[in-house]
N, C-alpha and C positions, 0 to 999 in steps of 0.2 A: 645647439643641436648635436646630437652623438649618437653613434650607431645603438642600435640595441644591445644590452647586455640581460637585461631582466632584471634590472635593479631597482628599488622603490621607489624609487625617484622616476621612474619610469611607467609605471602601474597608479592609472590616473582613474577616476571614477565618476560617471553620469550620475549626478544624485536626481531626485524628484521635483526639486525646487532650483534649477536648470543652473546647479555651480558645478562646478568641474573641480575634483577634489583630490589630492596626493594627501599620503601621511597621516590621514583621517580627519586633521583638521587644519590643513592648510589649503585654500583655493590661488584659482587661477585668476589673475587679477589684473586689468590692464593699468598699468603706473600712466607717470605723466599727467597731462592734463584732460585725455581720455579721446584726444586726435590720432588720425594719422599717421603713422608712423611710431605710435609711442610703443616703447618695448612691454610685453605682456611679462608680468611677475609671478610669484607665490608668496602670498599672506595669509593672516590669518582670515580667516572666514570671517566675514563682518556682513552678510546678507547685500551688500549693496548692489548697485547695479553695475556698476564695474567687474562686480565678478558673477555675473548671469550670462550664458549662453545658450545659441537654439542652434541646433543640427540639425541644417536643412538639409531637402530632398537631392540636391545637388551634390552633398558632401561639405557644403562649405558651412563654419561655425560661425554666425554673427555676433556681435556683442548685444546683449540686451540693452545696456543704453543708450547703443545710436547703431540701431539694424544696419547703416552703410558703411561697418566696416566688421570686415573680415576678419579672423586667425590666419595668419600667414608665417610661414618656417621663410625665414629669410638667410641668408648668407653672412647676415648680424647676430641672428638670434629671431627668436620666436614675437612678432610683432602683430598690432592691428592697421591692416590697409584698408582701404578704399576698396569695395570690394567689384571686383572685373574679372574674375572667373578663372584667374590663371592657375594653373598645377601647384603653384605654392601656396593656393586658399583652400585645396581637397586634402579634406581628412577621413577617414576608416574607423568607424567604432568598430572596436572587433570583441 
């Protein structure tokens, strides 16, 4: 995590088919075993469910392949929790 600067790596994109997209063809993509805790990456787009996300009414991003967890900005790094509502699961499309 890093403050803003405007850099591409920074300027992320809601496509139609619910991937989140940097670089035009890299998505966001949770690693690991798709639990928990695991740290969210950037790969390449591969349609999968790993890299599908919904922005709900609340602000919070769920994983399309398992709704109970969250995007969360953690003090690690950008990861998927369990999700329980906390200020590090509200995100801003702007």
């Amino acid at each position: 995590i890093w403050h803003c600067n405007g850099g591409g790596n920074q300027s992320w994109n809601w496509e139609a088919d619910q991937e989140v997209t940097v670089y035009a063809s890299k998505c966001l993509t949770i690693g690991g075993t798709g639990a928990a805790g695991d740290p969210v990456i950037i790969t390449d787009c591969a349609g999968t469910a790993n890299q599908k996300w919904t922005l709900n009414g609340d602000k919070t991003v769920t994983s399309g392949a398992d709704a109970t967890l969250c995007l969360a900005a953690t003090s690690s790094g950008v990861k998927v929790e369990t999700c329980s509502g906390v200020a590090e699961q509200t995100w801003a499309k702007g």
